[in-house]
N, CA, C and O of each residue as an XYZ file, in Angstrom:
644
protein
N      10.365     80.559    -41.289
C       9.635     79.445    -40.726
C       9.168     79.742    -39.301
O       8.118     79.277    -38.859
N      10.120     80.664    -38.481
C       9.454     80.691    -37.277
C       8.301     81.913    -37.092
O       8.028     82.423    -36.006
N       7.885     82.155    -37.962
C       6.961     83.150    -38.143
C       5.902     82.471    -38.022
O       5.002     82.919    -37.312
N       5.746     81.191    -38.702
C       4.343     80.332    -38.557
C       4.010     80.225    -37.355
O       2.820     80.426    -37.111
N       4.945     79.873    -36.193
C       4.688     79.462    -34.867
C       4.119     80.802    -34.402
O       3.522     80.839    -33.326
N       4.286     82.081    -35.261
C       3.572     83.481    -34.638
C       2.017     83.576    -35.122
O       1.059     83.831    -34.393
N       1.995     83.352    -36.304
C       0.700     83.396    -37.296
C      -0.278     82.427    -36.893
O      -1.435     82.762    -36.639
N       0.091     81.351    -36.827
C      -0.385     80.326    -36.898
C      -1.485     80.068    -35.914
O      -2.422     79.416    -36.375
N      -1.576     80.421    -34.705
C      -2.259     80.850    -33.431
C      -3.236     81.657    -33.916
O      -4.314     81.084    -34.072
N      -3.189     83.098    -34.277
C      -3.395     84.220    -34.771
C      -5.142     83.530    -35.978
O      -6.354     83.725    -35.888
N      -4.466     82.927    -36.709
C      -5.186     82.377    -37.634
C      -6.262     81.633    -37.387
O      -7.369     81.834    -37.886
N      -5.933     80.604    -36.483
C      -6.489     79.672    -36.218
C      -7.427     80.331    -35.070
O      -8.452     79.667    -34.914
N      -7.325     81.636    -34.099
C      -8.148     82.017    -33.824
C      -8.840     83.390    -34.325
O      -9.703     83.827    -33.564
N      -8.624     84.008    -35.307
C      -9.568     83.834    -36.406
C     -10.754     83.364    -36.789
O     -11.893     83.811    -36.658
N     -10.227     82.173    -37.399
C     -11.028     81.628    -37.795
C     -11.785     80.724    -36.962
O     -12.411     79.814    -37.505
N     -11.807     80.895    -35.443
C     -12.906     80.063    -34.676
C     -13.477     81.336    -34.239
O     -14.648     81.118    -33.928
N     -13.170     82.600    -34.070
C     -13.442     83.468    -33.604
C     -13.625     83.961    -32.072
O     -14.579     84.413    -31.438
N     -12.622     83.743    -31.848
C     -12.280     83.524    -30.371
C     -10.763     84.109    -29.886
O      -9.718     84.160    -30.535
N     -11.041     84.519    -28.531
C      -9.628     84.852    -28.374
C      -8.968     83.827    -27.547
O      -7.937     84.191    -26.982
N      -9.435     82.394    -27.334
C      -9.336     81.881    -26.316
C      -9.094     80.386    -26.777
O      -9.912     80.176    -27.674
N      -8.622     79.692    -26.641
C      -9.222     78.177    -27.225
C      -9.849     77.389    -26.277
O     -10.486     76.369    -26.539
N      -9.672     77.852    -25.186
C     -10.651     77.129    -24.237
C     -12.011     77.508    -24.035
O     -12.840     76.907    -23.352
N     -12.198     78.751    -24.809
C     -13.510     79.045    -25.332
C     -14.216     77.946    -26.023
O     -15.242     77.432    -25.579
N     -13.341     77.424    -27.683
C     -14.128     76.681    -28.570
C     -15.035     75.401    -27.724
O     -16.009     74.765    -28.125
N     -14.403     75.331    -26.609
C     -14.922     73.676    -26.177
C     -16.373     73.787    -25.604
O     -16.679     74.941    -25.302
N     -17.159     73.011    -25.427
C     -18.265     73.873    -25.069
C     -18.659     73.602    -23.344
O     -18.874     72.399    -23.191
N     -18.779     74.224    -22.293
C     -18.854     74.063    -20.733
C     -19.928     74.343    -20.375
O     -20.414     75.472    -20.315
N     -20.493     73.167    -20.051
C     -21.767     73.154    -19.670
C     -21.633     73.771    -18.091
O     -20.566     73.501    -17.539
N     -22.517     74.497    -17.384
C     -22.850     75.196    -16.226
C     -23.629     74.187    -15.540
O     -23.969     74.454    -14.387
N     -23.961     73.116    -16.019
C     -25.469     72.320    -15.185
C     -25.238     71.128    -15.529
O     -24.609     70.777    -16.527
N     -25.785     70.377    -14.639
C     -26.115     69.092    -15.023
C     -27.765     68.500    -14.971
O     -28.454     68.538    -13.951
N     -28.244     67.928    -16.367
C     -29.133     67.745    -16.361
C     -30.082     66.495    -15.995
O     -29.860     65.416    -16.545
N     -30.981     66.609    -15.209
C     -32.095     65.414    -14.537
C     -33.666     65.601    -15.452
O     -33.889     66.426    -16.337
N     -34.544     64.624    -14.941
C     -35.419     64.534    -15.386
C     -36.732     64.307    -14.243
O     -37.491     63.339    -14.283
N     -36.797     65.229    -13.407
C     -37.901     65.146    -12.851
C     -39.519     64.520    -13.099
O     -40.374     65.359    -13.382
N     -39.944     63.069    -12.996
C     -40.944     62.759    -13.120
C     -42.035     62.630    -12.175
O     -41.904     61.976    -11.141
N     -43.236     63.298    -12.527
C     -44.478     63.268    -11.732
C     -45.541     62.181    -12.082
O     -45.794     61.955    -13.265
N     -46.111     61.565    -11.171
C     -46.918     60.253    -11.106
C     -48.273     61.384    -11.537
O     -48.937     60.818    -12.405
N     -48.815     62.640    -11.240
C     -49.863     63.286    -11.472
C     -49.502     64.229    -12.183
O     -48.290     64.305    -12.384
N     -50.286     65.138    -12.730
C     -50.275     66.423    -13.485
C     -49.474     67.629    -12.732
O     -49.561     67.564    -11.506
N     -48.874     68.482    -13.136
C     -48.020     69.359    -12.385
C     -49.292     70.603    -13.144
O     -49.654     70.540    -14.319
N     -49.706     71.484    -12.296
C     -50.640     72.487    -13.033
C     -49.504     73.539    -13.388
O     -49.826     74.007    -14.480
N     -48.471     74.046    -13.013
C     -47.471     74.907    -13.284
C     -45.956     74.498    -13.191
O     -45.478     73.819    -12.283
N     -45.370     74.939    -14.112
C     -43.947     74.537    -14.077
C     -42.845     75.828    -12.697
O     -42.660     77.041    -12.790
N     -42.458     75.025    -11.802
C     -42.186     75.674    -11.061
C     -41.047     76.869    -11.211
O     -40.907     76.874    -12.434
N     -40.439     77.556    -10.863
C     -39.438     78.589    -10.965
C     -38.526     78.453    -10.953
O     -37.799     79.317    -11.445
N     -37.885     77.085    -10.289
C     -36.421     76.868     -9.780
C     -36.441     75.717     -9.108
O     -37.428     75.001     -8.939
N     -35.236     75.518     -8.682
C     -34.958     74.012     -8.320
C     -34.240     74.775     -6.719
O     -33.350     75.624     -6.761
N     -34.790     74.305     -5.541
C     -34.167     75.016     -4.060
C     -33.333     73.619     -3.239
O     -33.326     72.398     -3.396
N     -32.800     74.411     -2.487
C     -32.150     73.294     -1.621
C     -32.214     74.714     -0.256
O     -31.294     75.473      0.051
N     -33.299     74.674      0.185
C     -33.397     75.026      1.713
C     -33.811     76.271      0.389
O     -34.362     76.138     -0.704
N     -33.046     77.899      1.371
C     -33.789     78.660      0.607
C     -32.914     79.344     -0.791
O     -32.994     80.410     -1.401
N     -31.879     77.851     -0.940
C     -30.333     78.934     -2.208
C     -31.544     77.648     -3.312
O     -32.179     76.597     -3.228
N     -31.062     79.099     -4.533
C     -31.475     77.991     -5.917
C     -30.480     77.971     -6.417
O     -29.771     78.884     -6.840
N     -30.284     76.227     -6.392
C     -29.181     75.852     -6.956
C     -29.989     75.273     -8.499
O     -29.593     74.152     -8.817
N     -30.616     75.639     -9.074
C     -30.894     75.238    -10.538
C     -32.421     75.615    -11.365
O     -33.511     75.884    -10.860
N     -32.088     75.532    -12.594
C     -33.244     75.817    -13.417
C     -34.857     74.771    -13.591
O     -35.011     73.746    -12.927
N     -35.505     75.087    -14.204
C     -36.984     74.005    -14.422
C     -37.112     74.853    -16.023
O     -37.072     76.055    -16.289
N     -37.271     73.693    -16.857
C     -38.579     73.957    -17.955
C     -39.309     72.631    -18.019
O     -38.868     71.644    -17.431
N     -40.419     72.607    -18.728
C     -41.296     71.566    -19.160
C     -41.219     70.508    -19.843
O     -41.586     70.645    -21.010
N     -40.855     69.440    -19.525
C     -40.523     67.915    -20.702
C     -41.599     67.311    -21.306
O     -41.336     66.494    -22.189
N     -42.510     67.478    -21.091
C     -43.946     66.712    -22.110
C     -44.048     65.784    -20.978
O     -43.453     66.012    -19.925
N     -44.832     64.672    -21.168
C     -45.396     63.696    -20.475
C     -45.136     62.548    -21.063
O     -44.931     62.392    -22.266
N     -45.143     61.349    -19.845
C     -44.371     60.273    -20.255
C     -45.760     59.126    -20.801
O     -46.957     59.401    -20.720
N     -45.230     57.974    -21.286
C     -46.210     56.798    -22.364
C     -47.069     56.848    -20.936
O     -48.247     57.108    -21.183
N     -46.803     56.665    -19.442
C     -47.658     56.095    -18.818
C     -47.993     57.244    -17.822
O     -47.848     57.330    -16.603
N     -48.594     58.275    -18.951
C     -49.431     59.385    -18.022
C     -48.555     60.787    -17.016
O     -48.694     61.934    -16.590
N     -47.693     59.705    -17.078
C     -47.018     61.015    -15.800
C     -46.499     62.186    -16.842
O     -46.636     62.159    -18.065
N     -45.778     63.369    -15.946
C     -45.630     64.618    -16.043
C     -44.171     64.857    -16.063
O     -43.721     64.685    -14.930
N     -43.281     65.179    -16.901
C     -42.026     65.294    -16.604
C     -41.653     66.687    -16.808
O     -42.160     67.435    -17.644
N     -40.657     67.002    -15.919
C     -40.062     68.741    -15.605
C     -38.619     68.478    -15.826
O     -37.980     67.717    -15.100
N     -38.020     69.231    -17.019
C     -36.462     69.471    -16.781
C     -35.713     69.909    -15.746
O     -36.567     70.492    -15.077
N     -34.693     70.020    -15.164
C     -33.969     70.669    -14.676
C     -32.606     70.368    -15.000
O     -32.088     69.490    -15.689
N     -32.046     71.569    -14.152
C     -30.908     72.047    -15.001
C     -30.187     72.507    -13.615
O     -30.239     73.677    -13.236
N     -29.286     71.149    -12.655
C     -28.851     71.794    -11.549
C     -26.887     72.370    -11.639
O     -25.978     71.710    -12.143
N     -26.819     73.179    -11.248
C     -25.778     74.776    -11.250
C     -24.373     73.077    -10.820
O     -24.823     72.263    -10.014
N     -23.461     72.891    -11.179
C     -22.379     72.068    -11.215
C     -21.989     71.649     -9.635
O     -21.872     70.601     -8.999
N     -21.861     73.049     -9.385
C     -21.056     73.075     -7.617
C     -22.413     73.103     -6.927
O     -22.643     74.056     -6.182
N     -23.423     72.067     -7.111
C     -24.077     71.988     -6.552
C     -24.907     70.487     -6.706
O     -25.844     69.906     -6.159
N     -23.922     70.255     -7.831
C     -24.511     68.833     -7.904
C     -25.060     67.763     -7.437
O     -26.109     67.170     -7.686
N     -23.609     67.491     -6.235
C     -23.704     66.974     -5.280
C     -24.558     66.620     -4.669
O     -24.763     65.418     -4.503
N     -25.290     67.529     -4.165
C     -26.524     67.253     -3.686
C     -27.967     66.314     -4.682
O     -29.170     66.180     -4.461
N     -27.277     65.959     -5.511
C     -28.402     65.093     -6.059
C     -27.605     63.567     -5.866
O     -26.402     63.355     -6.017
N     -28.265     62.961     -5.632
C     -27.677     61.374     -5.444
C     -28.800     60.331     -5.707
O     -29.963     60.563     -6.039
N     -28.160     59.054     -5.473
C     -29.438     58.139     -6.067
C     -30.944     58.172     -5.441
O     -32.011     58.037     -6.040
N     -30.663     58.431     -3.806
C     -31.902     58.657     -3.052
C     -32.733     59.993     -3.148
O     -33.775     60.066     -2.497
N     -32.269     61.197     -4.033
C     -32.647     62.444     -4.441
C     -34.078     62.482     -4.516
O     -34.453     61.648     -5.340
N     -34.979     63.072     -4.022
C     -36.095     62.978     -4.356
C     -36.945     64.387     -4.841
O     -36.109     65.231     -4.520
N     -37.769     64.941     -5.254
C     -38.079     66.583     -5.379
C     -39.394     67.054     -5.055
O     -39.986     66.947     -6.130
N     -40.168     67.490     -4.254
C     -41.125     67.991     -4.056
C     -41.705     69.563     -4.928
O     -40.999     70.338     -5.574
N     -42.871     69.635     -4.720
C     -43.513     71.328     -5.140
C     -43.282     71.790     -3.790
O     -42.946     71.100     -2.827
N     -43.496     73.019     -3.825
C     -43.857     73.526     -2.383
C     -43.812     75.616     -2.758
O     -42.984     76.512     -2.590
N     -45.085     75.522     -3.258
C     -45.768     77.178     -3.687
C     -45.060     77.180     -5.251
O     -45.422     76.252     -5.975
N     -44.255     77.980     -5.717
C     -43.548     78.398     -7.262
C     -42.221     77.737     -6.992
O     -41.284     78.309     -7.550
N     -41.867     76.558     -6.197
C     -40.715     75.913     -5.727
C     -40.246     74.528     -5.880
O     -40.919     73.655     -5.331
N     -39.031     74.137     -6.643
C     -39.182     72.400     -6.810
C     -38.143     72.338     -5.443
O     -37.035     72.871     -5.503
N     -38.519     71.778     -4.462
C     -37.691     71.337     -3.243
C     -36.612     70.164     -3.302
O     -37.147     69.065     -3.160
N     -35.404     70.121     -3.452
C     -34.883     69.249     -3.024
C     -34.721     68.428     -1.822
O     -34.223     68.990     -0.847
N     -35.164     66.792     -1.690
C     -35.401     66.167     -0.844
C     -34.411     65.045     -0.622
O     -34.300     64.379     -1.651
N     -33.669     64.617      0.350
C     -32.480     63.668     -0.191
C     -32.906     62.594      1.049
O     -32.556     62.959      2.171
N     -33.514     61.510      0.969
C     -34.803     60.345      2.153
C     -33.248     60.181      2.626
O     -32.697     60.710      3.591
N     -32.812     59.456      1.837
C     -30.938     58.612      2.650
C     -30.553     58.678      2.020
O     -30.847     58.106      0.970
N     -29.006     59.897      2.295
C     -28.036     60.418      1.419
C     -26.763     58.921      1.517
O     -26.016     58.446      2.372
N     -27.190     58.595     -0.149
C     -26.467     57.117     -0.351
C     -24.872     57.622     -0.833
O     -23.984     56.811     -1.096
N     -24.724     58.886     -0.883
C     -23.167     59.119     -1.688
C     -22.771     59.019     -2.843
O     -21.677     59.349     -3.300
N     -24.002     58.373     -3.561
C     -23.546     57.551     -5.304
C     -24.438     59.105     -5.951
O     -25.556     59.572     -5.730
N     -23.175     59.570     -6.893
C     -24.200     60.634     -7.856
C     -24.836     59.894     -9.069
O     -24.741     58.690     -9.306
N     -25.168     60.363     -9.431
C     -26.579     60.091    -10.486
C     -25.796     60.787    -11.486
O     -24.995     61.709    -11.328
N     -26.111     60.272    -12.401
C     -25.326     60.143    -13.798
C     -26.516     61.402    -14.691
O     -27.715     61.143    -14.791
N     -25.979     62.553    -15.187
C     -26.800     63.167    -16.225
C     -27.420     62.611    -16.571
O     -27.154     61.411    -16.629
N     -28.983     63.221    -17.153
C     -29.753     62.806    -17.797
C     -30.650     61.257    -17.214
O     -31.116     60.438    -18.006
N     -30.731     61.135    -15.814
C     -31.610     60.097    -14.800
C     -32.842     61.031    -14.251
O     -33.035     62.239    -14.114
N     -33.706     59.602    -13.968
C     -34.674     60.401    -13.424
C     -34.935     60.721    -12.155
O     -34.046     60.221    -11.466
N     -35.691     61.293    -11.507
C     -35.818     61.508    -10.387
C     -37.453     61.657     -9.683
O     -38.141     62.548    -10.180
N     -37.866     61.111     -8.945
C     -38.946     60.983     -8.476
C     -39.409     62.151     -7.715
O     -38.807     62.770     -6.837
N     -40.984     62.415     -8.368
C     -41.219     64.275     -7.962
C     -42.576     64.123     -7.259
O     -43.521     63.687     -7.916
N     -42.685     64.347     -6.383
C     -44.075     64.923     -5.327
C     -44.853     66.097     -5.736
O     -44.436     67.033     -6.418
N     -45.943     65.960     -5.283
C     -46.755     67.453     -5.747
C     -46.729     68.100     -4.395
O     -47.081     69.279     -4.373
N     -46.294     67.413     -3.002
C     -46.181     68.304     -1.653
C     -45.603     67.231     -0.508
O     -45.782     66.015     -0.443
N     -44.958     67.985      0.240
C     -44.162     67.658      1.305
C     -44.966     66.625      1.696
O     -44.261     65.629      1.859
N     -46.186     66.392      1.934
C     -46.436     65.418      3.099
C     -47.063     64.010      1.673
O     -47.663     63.017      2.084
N     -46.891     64.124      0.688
C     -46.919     63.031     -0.485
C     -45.572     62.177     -0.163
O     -45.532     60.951     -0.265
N     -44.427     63.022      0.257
C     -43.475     62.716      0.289
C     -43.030     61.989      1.724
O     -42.120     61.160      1.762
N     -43.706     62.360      2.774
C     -44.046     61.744      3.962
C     -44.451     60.559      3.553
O     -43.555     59.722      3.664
N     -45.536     60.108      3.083
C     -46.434     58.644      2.743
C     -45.407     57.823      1.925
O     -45.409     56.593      1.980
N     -44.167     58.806      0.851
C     -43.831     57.983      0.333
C     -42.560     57.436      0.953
O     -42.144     56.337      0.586
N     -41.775     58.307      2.086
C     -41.074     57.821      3.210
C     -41.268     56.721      3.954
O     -40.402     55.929      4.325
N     -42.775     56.677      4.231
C     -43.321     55.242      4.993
C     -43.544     54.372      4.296
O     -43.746     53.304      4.873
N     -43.599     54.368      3.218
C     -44.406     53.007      2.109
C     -42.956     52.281      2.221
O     -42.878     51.077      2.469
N     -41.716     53.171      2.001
C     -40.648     52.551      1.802
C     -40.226     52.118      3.295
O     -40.168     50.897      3.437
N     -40.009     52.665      4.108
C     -39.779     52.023      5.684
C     -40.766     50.696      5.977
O     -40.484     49.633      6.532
N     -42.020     51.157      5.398
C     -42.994     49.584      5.558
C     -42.244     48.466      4.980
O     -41.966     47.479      5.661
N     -41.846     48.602      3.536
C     -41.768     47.642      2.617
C     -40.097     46.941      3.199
O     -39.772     45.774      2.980
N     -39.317     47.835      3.863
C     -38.253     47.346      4.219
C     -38.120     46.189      5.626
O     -37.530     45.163      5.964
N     -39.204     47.274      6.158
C     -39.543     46.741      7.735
C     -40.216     45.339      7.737
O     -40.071     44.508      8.634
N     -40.968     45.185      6.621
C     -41.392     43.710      5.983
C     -40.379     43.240      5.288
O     -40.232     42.194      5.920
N     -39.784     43.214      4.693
C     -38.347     42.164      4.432
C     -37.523     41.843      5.625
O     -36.754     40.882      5.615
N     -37.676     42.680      6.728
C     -36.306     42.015      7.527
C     -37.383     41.111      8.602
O     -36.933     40.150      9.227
N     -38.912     41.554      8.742
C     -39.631     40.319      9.228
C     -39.913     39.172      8.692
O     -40.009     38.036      9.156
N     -40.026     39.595      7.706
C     -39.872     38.216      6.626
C     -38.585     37.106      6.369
O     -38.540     35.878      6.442
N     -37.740     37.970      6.092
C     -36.141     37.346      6.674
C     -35.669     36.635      7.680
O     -34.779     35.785      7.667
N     -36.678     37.248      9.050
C     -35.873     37.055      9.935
C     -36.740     35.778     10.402
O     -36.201     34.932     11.115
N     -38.517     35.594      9.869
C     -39.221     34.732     10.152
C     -38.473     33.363      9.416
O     -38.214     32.359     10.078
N     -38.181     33.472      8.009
C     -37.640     32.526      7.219
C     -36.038     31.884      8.545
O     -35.802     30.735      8.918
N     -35.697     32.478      8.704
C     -34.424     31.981      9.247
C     -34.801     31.358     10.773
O     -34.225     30.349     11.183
N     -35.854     32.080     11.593
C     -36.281     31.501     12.589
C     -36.999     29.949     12.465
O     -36.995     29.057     13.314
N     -37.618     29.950     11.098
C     -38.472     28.542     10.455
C     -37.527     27.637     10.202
O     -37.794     26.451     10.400
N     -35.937     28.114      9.601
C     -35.212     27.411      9.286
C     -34.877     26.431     10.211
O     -35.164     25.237     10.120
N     -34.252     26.980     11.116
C     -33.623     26.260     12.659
C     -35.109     25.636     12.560
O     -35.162     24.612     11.878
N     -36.118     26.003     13.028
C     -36.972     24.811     13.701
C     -37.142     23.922     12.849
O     -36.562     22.897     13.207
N     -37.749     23.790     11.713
C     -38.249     22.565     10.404
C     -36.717     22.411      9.897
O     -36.429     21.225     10.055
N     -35.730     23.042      9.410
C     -34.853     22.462      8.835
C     -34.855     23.354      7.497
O     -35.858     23.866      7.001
N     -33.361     23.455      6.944
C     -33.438     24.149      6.186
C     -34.370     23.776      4.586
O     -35.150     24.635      4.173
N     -34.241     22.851      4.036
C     -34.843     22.242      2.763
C     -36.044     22.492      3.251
O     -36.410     23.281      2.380
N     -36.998     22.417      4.030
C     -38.279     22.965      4.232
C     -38.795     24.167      3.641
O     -39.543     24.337      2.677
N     -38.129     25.108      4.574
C     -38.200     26.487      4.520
C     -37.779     26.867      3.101
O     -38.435     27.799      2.634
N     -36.706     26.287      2.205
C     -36.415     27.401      1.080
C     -37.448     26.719      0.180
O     -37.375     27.280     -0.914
N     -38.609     25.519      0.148
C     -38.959     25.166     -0.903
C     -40.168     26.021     -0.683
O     -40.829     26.424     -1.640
N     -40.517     26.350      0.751
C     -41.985     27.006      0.774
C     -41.751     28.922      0.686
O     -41.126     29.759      1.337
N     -42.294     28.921     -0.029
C     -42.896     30.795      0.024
C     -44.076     31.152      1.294
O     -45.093     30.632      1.752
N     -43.452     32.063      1.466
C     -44.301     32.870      2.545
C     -45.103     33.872      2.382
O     -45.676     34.368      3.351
């Protein structure tokens, strides 16, 4: 009987064909995103950079119902990190740039998308659209609360601004 506890191993890798069992499991190297482009990408870039290290792969995803352009990637594990909810990705020559506007700390769950530029300064305009749109909520906020005190509050929350 205690021969099985010898064989039994033996067999069983065998028949997975492996010398390892932590082989059979399968370990992914990457974690995968979905780079989407608002325009046409004319070439699928080479790699995925963070300054000048490539931390990950690119192939081609087809295009989405509403026109845009989507690019796989495939970023290297110990490097994950660097993608988070504010992650953003630029072109820049045979290069997908990693761009991070405000590093929020929250990772992004495999298989999310990520918002892709065709060049650094797309990515400028789209830095300001968002500083505008914020910079108008806290004037807007801060007008609503200044209206409050003067007219009274039931005023102010029935009217839109």
């Amino acid at each position: 009987m205690k021969i099985l506890w010898y064989v039994a191993p033996l067999v069983l890798m065998a028949l997975f064909n492996t010398t390892s069992f932590a082989q059979t499991v399968p370990n992914e190297e990457c974690k995968r995103f979905t780079v989407v482009f608002e325009d046409k990408v004319t070439a699928v870039p080479s790699g995925v950079y963070a300054g000048e290290k490539r931390i990950g792969t690119t192939q081609p995803a087809g295009q989405g119902n509403d026109g845009s352009q989507k690019i796989a990637i495939c970023i290297d594990r110990k490097y994950a990190g660097a993608i988070d909810k504010h992650t953003i990705l630029y072109l820049s020559g045979d290069k997908l740039m990693i761009y991070n506007v405000w590093s929020a700390g929250v990772d992004l769950r495999e298989g999310d998308d990520l918002k892709g530029f065709p060049n650094r300064n797309s990515v400028y305009m789209h830095e300001a659209r968002v500083l505008f749109h914020a910079l108008m909520d806290y004037v807007l906020s801060f007008v609503r609360e200044l209206l409050g005190k003067l007219l009274g509050e039931t005023v102010v929350q029935n009217k839109t601004l």
